[in-house]
C-alpha positions in Angstrom: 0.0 0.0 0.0 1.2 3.5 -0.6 2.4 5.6 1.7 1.6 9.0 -0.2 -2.0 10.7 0.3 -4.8 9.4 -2.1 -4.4 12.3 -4.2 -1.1 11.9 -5.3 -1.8 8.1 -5.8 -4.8 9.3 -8.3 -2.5 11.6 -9.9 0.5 9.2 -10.4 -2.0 6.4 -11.6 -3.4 8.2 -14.1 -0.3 9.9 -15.6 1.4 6.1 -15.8 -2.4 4.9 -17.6 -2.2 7.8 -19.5 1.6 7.2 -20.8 0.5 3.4 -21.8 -2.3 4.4 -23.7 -0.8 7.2 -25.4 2.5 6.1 -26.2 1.0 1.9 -26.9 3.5 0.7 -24.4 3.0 -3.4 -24.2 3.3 -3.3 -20.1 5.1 -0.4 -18.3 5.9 0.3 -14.9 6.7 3.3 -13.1 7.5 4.2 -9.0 8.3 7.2 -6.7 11.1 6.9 -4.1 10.9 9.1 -1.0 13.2 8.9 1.9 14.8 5.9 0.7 11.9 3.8 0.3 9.5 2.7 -2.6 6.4 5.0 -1.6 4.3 4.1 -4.3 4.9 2.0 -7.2 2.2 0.9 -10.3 1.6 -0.5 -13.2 -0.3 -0.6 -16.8 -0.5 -3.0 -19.7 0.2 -6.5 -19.3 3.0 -9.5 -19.3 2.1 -13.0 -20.1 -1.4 -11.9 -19.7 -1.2 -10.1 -16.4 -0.1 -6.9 -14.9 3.5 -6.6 -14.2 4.7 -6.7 -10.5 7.8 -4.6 -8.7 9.7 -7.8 -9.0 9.1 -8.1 -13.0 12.1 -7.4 -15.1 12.7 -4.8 -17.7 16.1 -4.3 -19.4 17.7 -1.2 -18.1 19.8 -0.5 -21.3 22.1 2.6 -20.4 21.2 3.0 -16.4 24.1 -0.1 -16.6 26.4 2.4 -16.9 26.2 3.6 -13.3 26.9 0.9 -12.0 30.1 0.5 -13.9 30.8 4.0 -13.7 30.2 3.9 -9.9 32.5 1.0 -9.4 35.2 2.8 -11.2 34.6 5.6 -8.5 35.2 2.7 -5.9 38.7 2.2 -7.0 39.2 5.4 -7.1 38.0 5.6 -3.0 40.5 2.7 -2.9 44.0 4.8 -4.7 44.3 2.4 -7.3 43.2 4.8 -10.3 43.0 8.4 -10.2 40.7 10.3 -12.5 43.3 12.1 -14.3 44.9 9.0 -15.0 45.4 8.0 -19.0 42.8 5.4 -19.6 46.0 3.5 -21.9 47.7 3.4 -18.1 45.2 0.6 -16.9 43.7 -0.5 -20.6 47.1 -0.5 -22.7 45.1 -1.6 -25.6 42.4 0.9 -25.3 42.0 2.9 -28.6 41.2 6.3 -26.9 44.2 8.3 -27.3 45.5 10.4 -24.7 42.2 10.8 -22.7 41.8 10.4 -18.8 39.3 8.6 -16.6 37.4 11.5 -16.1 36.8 12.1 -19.7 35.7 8.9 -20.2 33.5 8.7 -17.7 32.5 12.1 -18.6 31.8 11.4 -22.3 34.3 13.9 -23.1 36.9 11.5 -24.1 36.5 12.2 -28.0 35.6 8.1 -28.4 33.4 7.3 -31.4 30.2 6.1 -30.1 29.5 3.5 -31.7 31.4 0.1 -32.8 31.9 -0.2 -36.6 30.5 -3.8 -37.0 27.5 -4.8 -36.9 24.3 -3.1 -34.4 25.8 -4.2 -31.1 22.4 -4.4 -29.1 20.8 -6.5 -31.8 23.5 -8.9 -32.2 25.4 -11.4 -30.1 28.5 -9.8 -28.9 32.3 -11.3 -29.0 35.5 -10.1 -26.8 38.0 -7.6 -26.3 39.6 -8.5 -29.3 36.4 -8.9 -31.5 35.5 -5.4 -30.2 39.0 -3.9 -30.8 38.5 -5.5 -34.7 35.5 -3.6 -35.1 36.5 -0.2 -34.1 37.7 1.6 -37.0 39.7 4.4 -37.4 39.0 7.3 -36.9 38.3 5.9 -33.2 37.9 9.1 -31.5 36.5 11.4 -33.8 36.6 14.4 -31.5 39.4 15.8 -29.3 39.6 14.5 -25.7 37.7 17.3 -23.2 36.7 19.7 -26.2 33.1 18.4 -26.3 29.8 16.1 -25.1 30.1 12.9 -27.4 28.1 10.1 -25.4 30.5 6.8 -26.1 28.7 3.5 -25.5 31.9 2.2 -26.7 33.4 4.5 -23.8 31.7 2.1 -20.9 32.7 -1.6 -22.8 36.8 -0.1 -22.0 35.4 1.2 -18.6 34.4 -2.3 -17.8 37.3 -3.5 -19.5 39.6 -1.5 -16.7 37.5 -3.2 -14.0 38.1 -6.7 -15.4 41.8 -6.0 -15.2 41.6 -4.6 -12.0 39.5 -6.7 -10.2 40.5 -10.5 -12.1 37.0 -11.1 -12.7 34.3 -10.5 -15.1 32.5 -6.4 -14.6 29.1 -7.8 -14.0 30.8 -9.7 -10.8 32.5 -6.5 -9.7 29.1 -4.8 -9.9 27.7 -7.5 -7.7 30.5 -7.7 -5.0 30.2 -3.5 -5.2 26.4 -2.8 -5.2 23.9 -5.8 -5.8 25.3 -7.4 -2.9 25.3 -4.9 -0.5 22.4 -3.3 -1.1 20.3 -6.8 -1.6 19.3 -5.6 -5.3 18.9 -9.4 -5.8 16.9 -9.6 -8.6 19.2 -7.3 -11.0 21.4 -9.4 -13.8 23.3 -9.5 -16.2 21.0 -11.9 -18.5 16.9 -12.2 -18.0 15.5 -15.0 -15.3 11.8 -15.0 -14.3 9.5 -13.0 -14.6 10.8 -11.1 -17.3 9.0 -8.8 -19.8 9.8 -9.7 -23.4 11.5 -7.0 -25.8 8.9 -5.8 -28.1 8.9 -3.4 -30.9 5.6 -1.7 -31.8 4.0 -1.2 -35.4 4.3 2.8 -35.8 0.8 2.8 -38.0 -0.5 -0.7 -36.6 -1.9 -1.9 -33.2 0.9 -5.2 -33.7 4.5 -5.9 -32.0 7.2 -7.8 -32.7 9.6 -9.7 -30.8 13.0 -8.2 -30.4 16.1 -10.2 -30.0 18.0 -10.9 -26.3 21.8 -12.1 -25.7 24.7 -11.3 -24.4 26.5 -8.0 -25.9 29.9 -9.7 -24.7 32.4 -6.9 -24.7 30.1 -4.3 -25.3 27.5 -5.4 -22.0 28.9 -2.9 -19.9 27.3 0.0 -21.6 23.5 -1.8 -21.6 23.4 -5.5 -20.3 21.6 -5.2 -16.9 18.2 -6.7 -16.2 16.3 -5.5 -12.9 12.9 -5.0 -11.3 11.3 -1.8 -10.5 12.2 -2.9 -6.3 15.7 -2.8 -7.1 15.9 0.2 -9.3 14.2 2.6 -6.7 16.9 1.1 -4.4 19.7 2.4 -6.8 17.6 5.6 -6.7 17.4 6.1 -3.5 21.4 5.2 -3.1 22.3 7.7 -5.7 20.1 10.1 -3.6 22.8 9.3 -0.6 21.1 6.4 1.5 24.2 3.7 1.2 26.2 5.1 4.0 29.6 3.8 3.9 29.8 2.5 0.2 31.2 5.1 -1.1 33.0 8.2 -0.2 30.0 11.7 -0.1 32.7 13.5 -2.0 32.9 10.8 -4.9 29.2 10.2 -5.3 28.8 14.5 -5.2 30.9 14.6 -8.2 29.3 11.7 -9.8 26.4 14.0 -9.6 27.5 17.2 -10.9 27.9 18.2 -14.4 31.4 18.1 -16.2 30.6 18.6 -19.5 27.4 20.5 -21.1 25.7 18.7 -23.7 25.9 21.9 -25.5 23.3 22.8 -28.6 23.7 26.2 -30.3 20.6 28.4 -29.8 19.2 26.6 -26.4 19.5 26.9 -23.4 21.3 23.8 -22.0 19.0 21.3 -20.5 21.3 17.9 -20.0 24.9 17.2 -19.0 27.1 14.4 -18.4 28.6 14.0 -15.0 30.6 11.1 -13.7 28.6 8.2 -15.0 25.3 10.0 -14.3 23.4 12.1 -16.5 22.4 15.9 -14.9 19.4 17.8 -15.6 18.5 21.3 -15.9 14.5 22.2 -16.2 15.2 25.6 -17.9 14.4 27.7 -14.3 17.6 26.1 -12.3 16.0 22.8 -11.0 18.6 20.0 -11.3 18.1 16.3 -10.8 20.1 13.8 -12.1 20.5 9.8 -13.5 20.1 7.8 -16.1 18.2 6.6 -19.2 18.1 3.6 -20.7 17.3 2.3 -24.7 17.7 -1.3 -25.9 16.1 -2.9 -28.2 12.4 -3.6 -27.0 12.8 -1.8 -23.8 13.1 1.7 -22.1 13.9 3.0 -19.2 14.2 6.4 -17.0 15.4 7.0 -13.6 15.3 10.6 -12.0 16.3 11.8 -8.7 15.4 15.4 -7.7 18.5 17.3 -6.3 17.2 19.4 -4.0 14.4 17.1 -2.4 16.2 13.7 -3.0 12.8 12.2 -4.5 13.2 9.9 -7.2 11.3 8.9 -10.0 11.4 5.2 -12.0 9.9 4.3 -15.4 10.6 1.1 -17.4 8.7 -0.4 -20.6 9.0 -3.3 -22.5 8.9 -1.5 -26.0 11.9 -0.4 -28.1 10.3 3.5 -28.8 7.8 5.9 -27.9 8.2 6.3 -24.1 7.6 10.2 -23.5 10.9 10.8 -21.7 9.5 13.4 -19.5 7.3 11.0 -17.7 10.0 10.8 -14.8 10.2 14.6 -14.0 6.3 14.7 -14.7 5.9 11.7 -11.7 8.1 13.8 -10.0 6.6 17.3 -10.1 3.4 15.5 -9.0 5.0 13.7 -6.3 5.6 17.7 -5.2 2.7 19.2 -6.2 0.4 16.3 -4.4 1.8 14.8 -1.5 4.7 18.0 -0.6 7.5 17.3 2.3 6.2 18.6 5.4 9.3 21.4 6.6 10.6 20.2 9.9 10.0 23.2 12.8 12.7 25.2 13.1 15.2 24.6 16.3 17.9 26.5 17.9 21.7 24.9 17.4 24.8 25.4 19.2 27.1 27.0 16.7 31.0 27.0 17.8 32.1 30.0 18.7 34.9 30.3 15.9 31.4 30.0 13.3 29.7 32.7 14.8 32.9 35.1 15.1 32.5 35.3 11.5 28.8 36.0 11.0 27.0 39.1 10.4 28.1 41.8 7.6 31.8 42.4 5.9 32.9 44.4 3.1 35.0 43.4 0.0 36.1 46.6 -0.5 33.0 48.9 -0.8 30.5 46.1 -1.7 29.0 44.5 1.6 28.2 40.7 1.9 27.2 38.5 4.9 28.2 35.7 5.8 25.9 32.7 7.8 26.6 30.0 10.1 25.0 26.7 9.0 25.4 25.1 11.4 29.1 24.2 13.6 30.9 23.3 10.1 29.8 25.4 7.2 29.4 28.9 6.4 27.9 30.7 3.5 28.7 34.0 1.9 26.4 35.9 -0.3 25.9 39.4 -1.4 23.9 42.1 0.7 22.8 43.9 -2.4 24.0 43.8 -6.2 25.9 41.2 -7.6 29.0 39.1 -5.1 30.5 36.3 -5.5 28.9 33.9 -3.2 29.8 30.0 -2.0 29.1 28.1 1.0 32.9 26.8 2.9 33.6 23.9 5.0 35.5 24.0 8.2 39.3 22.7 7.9 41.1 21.3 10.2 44.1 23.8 10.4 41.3 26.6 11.3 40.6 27.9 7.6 37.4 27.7 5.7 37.4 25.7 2.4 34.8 27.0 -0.7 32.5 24.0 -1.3 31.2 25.9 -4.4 30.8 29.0 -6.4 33.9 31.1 -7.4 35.7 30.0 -4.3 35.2 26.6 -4.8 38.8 25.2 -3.5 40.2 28.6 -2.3 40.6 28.8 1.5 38.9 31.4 3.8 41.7 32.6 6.7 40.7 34.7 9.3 43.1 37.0 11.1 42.2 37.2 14.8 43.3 39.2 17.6 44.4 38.3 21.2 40.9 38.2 22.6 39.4 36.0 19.7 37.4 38.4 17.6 38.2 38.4 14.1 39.6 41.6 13.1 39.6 40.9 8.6 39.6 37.3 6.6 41.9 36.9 3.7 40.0 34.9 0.4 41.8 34.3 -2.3 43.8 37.5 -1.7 41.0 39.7 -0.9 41.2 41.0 2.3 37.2 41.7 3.7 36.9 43.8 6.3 33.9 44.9 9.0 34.0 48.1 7.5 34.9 49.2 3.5 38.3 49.3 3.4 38.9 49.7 6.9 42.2 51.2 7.3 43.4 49.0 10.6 43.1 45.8 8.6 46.0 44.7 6.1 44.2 45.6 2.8 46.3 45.1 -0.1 47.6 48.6 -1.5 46.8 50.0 2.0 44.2 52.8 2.3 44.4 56.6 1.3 45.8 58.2 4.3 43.3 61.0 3.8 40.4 58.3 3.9 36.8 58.9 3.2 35.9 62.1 1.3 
């Protein structure tokens, strides 16, 4: 039973019937994650003659990727790679030219995206070697970090690298990394009961046909995985941050964020690549990021709001015609209908060193404040007009590191006097100061001796 108010429940049933009728989906299945759990999941259309079930299995096609992506991240967390690292340092054989990890991840590498043999998802796949024999030159059509150029190809060497790190086969490092710990026990590499079959649908007749299933051999790593809508709002709700422990904050934050726009001249951008996962921008500043997934007879969505950590799931057992913006619609819904109550607000301690440096400074002439958040973060914003703003993180050594914003990785100092109170702090070189350019503090270039006039 659903835990959401029977409003939203109307409203997300009708937008999934809606969707199957529309777009003539065979069966589809769609769910909404909130606070780490499946809070309401359904269903339309049917498999074998009945309505599919949380525990039925679609073909995730591209949402693989995370998985492998994410287990790169691991070793990472572990010091065996480094992002900047050449891919050919851990794949010797890997036709991608000088690019790094990150790129690849990234699809920035410049990798073609494509193999040059026959369509991979509709034919059996071989090895390394067969792949290697069917990329022809040019293999990486664009330079490495000058563009977006999504690289299925890109993910079949990222699983390579994890086969030679690891000794075993990718889909057995995802388990040990992920399917394991988080019991997504129904998600695998090949189909096993109950399992929707891959259909294609007649554009101008109400008729489907079967699509073909096998294993993509080299290539799997980029589309392969087969898992129930249970264990895909579990992956949602880790990528939303409940897997304590599995992998570093810091990592899984930068898997998150975008690295390279998927740039389109004349538009606004509305999609990017981050590490592994896709991010998205709803035109007003609303991010939320994941995956999509297209193979042959099936499509899938998943979609996690960055701001409220609800996700969205979608999966079909049809090779086109899934509205892709059925995920951020369930989602916008899930707001609209059943909205997050806002916890009362509290009183916190707030160390001392924190609140020294609240309240109003000057860059300068041009005022900004800064906030405590709390014992361990700060955030600095503009009074009026335009600043430079960020939020910073406590350091150990007493300094304040930029989480974001133009002083993402510079270092807030502050200078304090004898008695504790902060007397100026020094950011990247600029000197702020309780009042503009106050002529006790150590402002570069010093002050007019004549002062205000």
């Amino acid at each position: 039973m659903s835990s959401l108010p029977d409003r939203a429940v109307r409203a997300l049933e009708d937008r999934l019937a809606d969707e199957q009728r529309h777009s003539r989906l065979p069966s589809v299945v769609a769910g909404v994650v909130r606070e780490g759990v499946l809070a309401w999941s359904g269903a339309a259309g049917k498999v074998d003659g009945a309505a599919p079930t949380p525990r039925t299995q679609y073909r995730i096609g591209s949402i693989t990727k995370t998985f492998v992506g994410l287990s790169v991240l691991r070793l990472v967390e572990s010091g065996r790679v480094d992002l900047d690292d050449r891919v050919t340092d851990h794949v010797p054989d890997a036709p991608v030219g000088r690019a790094t990890l990150l790129q690849l991840l990234a699809h920035a590498s410049g990798l073609r995206a494509e193999t040059a043999g026959p369509w991979w998802e509709r034919t059996a796949g071989g090895d390394w070697n067969v792949l290697l024999a069917q990329l022809q030159a040019p293999t990486t059509p664009h330079r490495a970090g000058h563009r977006h150029h999504y690289s299925n190809v890109g993910y079949a060497v990222l699983g390579r690298l994890l086969e030679g790190a690891h000794g075993r086969p990718w889909h057995e490092v995802v388990h040990r990394d992920w399917l394991g710990p988080l019991d997504l026990t129904d998600t695998t590499a090949r189909p096993r009961p109950p399992f929707a079959p891959g259909l294609a649908v007649h554009p101008w007749a109400d008729t489907v046909l079967p699509e073909p299933e096998h294993d993509a051999g080299a290539m799997a790593p980029a589309g392969q995985l087969w898992a129930p809508l249970a264990d895909l709002a579990r992956w949602a709700a880790f990528l939303a941050g409940d897997g304590e422990g599995l992998l570093d904050p810091a990592l899984l934050d930068a898997a998150r964020r975008p690295v390279v726009v998927d740039d389109r001249p004349g538009q606004p951008w509305r999609s990017a690549a981050g590490l592994s996962l896709q991010v998205f921008d709803d035109g007003t500043g609303r991010r939320s990021f994941g995956h999509g997934g297209s193979m042959p007879g099936f499509l899938a969505l998943l979609r996690v709001d960055a701001d409220s950590g609800d996700g969205a799931v979608v999966m079909t057992n049809t090779t086109a015609g899934l509205d892709g913006a059925i995920a951020a619609d369930l989602l916008g819904l899930l707001a609209r209908e059943a909205p997050r109550r806002r916890p009362a607000w509290t009183p916190g301690g707030v160390a001392a060193d924190a609140l020294a440096l609240t309240g109003v400074w000057y860059w300068g002439p041009t005022p900004v404040s800064v906030t405590a958040l709390g014992n361990d973060t700060l955030r600095l914003e503009a009074v009026r007009g335009v600043a430079r703003s960020s939020r910073f993180r406590r350091r150990p050594d007493g300094g304040w590191e930029g989480l974001d914003g133009y002083y993402a990785g510079e270092v807030l100092r502050p200078a304090t006097a004898d008695d504790g109170t902060v007397r100026w702090f020094d950011l990247a070189s600029f000197v702020f100061t309780r009042m503009p350019y106050d002529a006790d503090a150590d402002v570069p270039g010093g002050v007019a001796a004549e002062g205000w006039r």
